[in-house]
C-alpha positions in Angstrom: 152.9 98.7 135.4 152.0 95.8 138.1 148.6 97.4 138.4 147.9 97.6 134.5 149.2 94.4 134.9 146.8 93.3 137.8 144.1 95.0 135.8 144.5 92.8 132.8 144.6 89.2 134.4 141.6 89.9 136.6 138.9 91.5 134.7 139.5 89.7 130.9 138.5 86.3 132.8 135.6 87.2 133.8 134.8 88.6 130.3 135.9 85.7 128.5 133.9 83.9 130.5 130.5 86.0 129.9 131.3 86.4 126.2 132.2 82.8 125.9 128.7 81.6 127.4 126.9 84.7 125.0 128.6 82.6 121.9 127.4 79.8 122.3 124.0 80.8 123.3 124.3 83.1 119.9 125.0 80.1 117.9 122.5 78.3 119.0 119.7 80.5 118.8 120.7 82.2 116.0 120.7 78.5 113.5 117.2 77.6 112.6 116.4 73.9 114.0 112.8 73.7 112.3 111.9 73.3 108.7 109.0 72.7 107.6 108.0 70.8 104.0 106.5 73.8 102.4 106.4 77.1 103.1 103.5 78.0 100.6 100.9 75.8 100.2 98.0 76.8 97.2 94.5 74.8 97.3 93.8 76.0 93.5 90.3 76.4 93.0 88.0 75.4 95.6 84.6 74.2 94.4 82.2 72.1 96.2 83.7 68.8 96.1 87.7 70.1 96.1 89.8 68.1 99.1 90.5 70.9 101.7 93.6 69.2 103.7 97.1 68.7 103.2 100.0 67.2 104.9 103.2 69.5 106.6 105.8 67.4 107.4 108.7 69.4 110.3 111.8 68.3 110.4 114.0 69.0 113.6 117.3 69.4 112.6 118.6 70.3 115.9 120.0 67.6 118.7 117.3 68.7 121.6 113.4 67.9 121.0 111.0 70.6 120.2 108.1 71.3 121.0 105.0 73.1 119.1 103.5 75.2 121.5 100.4 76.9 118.8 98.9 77.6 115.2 97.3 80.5 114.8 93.6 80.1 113.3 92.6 83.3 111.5 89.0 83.3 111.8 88.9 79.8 113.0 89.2 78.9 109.2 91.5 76.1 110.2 91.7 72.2 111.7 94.4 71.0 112.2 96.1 67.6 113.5 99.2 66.4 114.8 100.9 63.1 115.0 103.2 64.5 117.8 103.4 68.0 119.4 107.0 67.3 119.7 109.4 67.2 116.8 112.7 64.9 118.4 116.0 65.9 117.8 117.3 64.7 114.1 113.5 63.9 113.6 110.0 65.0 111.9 106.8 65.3 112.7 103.7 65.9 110.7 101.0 68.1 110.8 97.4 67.7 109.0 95.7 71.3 107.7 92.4 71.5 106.7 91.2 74.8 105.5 87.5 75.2 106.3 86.7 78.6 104.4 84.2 81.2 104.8 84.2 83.8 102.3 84.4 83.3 98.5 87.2 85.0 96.6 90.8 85.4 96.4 92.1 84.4 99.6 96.1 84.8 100.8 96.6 83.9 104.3 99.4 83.9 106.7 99.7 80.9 109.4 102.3 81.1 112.2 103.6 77.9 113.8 105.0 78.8 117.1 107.8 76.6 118.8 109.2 76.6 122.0 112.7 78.3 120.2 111.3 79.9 117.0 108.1 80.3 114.6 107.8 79.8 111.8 105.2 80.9 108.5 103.3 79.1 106.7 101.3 80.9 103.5 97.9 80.1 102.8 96.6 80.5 99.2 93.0 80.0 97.6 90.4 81.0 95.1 87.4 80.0 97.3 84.2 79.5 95.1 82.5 77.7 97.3 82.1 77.4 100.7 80.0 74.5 102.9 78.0 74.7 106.0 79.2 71.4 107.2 82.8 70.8 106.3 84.3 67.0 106.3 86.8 66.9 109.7 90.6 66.8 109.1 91.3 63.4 109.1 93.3 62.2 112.1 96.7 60.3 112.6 95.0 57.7 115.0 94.8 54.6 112.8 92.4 52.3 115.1 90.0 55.4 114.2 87.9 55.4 111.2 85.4 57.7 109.5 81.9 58.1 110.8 79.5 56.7 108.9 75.7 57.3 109.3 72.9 55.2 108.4 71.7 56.7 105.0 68.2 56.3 103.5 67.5 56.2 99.9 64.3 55.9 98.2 63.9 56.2 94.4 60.3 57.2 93.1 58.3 58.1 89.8 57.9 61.7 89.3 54.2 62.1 87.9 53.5 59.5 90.3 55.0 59.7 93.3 54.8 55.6 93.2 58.1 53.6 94.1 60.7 52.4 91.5 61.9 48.8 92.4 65.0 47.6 91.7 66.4 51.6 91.1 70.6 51.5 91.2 72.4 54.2 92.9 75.8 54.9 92.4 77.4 57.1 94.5 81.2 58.2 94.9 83.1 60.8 95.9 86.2 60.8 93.7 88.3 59.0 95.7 88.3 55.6 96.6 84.9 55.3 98.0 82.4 53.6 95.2 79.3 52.5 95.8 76.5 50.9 93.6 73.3 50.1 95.7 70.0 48.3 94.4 66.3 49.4 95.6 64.2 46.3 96.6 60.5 46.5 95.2 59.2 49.1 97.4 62.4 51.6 95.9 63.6 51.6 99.0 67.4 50.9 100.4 69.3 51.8 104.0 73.7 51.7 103.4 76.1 52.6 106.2 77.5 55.7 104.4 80.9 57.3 105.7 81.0 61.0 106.4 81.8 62.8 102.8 80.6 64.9 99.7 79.2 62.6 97.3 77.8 62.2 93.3 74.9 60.4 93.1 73.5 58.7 90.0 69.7 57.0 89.9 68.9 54.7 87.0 66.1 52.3 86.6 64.6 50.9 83.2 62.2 52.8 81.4 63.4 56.1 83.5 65.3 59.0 82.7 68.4 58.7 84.4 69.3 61.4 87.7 72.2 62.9 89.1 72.5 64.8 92.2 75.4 65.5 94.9 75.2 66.2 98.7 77.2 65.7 102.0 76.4 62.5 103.9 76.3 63.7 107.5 74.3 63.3 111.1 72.2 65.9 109.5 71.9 64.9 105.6 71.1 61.4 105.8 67.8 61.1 103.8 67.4 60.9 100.5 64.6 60.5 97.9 65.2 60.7 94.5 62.0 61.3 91.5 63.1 59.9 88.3 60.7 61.1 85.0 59.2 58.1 83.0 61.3 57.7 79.5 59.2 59.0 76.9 59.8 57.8 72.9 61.7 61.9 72.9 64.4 60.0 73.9 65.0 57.5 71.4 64.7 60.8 68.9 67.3 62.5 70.7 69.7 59.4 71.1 69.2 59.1 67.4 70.2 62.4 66.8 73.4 62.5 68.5 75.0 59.8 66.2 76.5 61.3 63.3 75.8 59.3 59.8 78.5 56.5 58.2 79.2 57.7 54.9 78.5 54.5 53.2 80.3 53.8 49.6 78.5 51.5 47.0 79.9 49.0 45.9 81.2 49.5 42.2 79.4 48.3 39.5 81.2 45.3 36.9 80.9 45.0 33.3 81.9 42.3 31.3 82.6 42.9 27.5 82.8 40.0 24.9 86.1 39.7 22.5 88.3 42.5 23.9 88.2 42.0 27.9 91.6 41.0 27.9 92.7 44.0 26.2 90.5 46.0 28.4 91.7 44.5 31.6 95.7 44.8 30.6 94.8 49.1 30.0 92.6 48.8 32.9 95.5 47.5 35.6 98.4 50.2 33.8 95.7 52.9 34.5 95.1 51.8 37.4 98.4 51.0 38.8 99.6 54.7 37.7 96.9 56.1 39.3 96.9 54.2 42.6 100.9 55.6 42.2 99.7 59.2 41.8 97.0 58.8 44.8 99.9 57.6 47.2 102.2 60.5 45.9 99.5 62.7 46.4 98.9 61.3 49.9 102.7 61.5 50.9 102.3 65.1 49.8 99.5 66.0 52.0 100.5 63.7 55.2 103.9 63.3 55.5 103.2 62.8 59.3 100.6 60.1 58.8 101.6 58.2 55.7 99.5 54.9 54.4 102.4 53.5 53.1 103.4 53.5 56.7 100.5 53.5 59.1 97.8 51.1 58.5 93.9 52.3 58.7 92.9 53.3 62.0 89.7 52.2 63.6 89.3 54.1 66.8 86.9 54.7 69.4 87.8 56.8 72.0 85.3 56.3 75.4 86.4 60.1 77.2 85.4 60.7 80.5 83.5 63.5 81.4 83.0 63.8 85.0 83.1 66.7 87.0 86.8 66.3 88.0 87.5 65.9 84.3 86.8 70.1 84.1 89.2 71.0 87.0 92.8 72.0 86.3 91.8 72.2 82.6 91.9 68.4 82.2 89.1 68.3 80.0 90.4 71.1 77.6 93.8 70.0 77.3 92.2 66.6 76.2 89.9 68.3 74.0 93.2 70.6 72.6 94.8 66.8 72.1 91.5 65.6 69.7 91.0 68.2 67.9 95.1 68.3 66.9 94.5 64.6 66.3 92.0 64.8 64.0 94.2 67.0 62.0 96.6 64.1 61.2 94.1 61.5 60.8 93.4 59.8 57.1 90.5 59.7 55.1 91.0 55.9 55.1 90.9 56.1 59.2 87.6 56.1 61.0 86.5 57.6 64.8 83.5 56.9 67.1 83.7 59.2 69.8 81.7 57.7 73.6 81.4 60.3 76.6 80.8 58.8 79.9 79.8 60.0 82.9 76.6 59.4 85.0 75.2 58.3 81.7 76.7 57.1 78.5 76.6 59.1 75.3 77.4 58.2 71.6 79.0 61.3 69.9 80.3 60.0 66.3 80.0 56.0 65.7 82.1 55.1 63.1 82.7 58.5 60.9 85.5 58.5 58.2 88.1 61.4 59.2 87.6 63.1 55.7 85.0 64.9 57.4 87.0 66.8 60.1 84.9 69.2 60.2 82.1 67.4 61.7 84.1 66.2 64.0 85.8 69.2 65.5 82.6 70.4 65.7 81.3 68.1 68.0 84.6 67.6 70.3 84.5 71.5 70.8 80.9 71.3 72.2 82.3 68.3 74.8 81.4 69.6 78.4 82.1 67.8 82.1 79.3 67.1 84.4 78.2 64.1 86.6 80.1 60.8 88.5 82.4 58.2 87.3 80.8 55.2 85.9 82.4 53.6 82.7 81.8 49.6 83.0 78.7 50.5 80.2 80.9 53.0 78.2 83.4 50.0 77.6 80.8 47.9 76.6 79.1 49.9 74.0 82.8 51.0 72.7 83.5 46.9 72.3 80.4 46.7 70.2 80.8 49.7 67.9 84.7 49.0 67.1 83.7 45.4 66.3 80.9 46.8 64.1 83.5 49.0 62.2 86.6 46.4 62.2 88.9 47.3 59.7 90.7 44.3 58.6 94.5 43.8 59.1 93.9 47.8 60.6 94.4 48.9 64.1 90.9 48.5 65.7 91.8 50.4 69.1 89.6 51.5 72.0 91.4 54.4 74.0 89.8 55.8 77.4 91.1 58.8 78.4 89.8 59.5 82.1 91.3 61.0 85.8 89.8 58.0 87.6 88.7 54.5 88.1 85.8 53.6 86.9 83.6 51.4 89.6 83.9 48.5 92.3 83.5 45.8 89.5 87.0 45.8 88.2 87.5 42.3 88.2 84.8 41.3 85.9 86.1 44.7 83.4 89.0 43.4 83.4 88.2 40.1 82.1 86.0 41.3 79.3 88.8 43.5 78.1 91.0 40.2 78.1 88.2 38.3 76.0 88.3 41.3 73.7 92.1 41.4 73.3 92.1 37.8 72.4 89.5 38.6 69.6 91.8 42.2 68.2 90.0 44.6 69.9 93.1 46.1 72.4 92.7 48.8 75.2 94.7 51.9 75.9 94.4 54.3 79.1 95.3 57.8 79.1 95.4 58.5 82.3 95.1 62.4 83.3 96.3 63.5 86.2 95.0 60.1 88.0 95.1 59.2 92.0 97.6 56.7 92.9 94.7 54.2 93.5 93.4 55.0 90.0 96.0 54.6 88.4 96.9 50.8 89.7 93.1 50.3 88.9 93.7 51.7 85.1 97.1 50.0 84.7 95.6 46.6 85.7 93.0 46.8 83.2 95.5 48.5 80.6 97.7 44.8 81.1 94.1 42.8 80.7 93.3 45.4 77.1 97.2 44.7 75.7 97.7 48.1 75.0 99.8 50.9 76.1 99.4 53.1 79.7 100.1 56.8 79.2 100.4 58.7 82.3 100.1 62.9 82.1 100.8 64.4 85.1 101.9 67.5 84.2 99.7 67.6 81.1 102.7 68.8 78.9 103.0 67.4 75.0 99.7 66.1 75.7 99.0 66.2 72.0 102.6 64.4 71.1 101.9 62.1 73.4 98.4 60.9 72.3 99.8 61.2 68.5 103.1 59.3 69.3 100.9 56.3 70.7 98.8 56.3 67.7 101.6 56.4 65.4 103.2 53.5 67.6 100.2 51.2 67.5 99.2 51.6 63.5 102.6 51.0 62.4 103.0 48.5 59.6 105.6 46.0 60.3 
């Protein structure tokens, strides 16, 4: 018994020892400390001017720093950028991923981030459809650093020719914030410190067909010339044929009759009144959504941009879907002129009653995306046409439905929307899917226009939206 005894004080505290030390080395490792933001990130569709970088933030939730030892690159398909290799205890960190691909198709790819005391995996998805030969770097936490820029060349010149254009404007962007507008002196010639980027490019000069083009400004793109094709009197043809006719009513024809116009006039105003009575019955029938008695006439233009980035993540469908519903409800007493804008502006319909749907779904349907953001013109010529249609004591409404800002003159937009407030003529923005910086840009001008800001993000009850705010602003008081 004293050596069972001796047995059991001896060994078990050395045991308890080793197995107490095990424990906590078991807890410890056994927790996870890291976390990261996401743990799948998807880049949608990438096309040729998609962004390609996202931010990772890590979080350490442990009490001891960690540190990131490696990212695996598959293919070296990856940048990346850190604002600190090590993530302090209780703190984050954040890393910046650019995907640089180099093979088209459906792409599902597993990254491992590899800390001192565990890794971690991040999943990589894509549908790649196009891929660069000189990607735009990652950009990098060090604020004092900016973005190369390169000195860029432009030179805009007749196409049969070969003669400069003076006084050609460029307008490039690359759907962010960066907007220029540059003006050719007299030789068509222009040199602009351009940062490092994919860009749109539009060339316009008087009496020219306009141009549009895109391309990377980089140490090895930095030229450009640009051959523009003399307007030719085909083009006032085709502008005329892309407005659709007013219907135009006459005016009615009076009589007068000697000895029994009063008698006439009393019958007149009894049939009349019946049948103005039967018309609005009628109506209530057919529109119980939309109803005259309730909704005064509608005099709408809507300017719609139709950019590029209007056509990614359906933007420009869904806002098409919206229209087309929208016409639906519309009045015969209500009339629509429809404005795309892009590199260039376009009359669809100017000032077409809405008993012809028809028409008009016909022509929304054919709507397609293509070219840069530029709208200061599109808001002029929709001023001019919705003063040319006013409907009195009616809602006279321009609405622009766009993704983006339109240019770097903002200031003077927004005080030619004012002027046109003051005079009846108010502005809404529908704002799809917008930037953060475009969408301050589109609510200031929205505040200048008095009308309303509608901001789809998620793009669902687009079409309740858009008829809601219709509804909203025709209302008879």
């Amino acid at each position: 018994m004293q050596y069972f005894r001796a047995y059991e004080v001896y060994i078990p505290m050395k045991l308890r020892f080793v197995f107490f030390i095990f424990s906590l080395l078991s807890s410890f490792y056994s927790v996870a400390q890291i976390s990261i933001s996401e743990y799948k990130h998807d880049f949608g569709i990438v096309e040729e001017d998609s962004k390609l970088w996202f931010e990772l933030e890590v979080t350490n939730k442990g009490s001891k720093d960690s540190r990131l030892l490696r990212v695996s690159n598959p293919d070296n398909e990856f940048e990346f950028k850190f604002s600190n290799m090590i993530t302090p205890g209780s703190g984050t960190s954040k890393i910046r991923i650019q995907f640089n691909p180099k093979e088209k198709g459906k792409r599902k790819i597993p990254l491992q981030l590899f800390f001192d005391n565990e890794t971690i995996e991040l999943k990589i998805v894509a549908h790649v459809k196009y891929t660069h030969r000189d990607y735009t770097p990652c950009p990098d936490f060090d604020r004092t650093s900016s973005i190369r820029s390169f000195e860029t060349t432009f030179r805009v010149l007749d196409k049969s020719t070969k003669e400069p254009i003076s006084n050609a404007i460029i307008t490039i962007s690359n759907n962010q914030s960066f907007v220029y507008e540059l003006e050719c002196d007299k030789k068509g010639w222009i040199k602009e410190s351009i940062p490092l980027s994919f860009y749109f490019m539009h060339v316009e000069a008087e009496n020219y067909l306009d141009f549009d083009s895109s391309s990377y400004v980089n140490a090895r793109n930095n030229e450009f010339v640009f051959y523009l094709e003399p307007l030719e009197a085909t083009v006032a043809i085709e502008e005329t044929s892309e407005k659709v006719p007013i219907e135009t009513i006459p005016d009615p024809i009076i009589t007068e009759t000697e000895n029994e116009e009063v008698i006439i006039e009393e019958e007149d105003d009894v049939q009349e009144e019946v049948a103005v009575q039967e018309e609005l019955e009628i109506d209530e029938d057919e529109n119980t959504e939309f109803s005259k008695r309730e909704y005064a006439p509608n005099n709408i233009v809507f300017l719609m941009d139709v950019s590029t980035s209007m056509k990614k993540e359906d933007r420009l469908d869904l806002l098409k879907k919206a229209l087309l519903s929208l016409t639906d409800m519309m009045r015969d007493n209500d009339v629509i002129s429809l404005i795309t804008y892009a590199s260039k502006t376009e009359i669809l319909i100017e000032g077409h009653n809405m008993g012809d749907k028809e028409t008009i779904k016909s022509i929304i349907a054919n709507i397609d995306g293509k070219g840069t953001t530029a709208g200061g013109k599109g808001i002029k010529k929709a001023y001019a046409i919705a003063k040319k249609h006013e409907i009195k004591n009616g809602n006279n409404h321009i609405y622009i439905a766009t993704d983006g800002a339109f240019n770097k003159n903002d200031d003077k937009l927004a005080k030619l929307i004012a002027r046109q407030s003051s005079k009846g003529y108010n502005l809404s923005v529908i704002s799809l899917k917008s930037s953060e910086f475009a969408t301050k840009k589109m609510k200031e001008l929205t505040a200048a226009g008095g009308g309303d800001f509608v901001d789809i993000q998620d793009m669902d009850n687009t079409t309740e939206r858009l008829k809601a705010l219709i509804k909203k602003q025709s209302k008879i008081e």
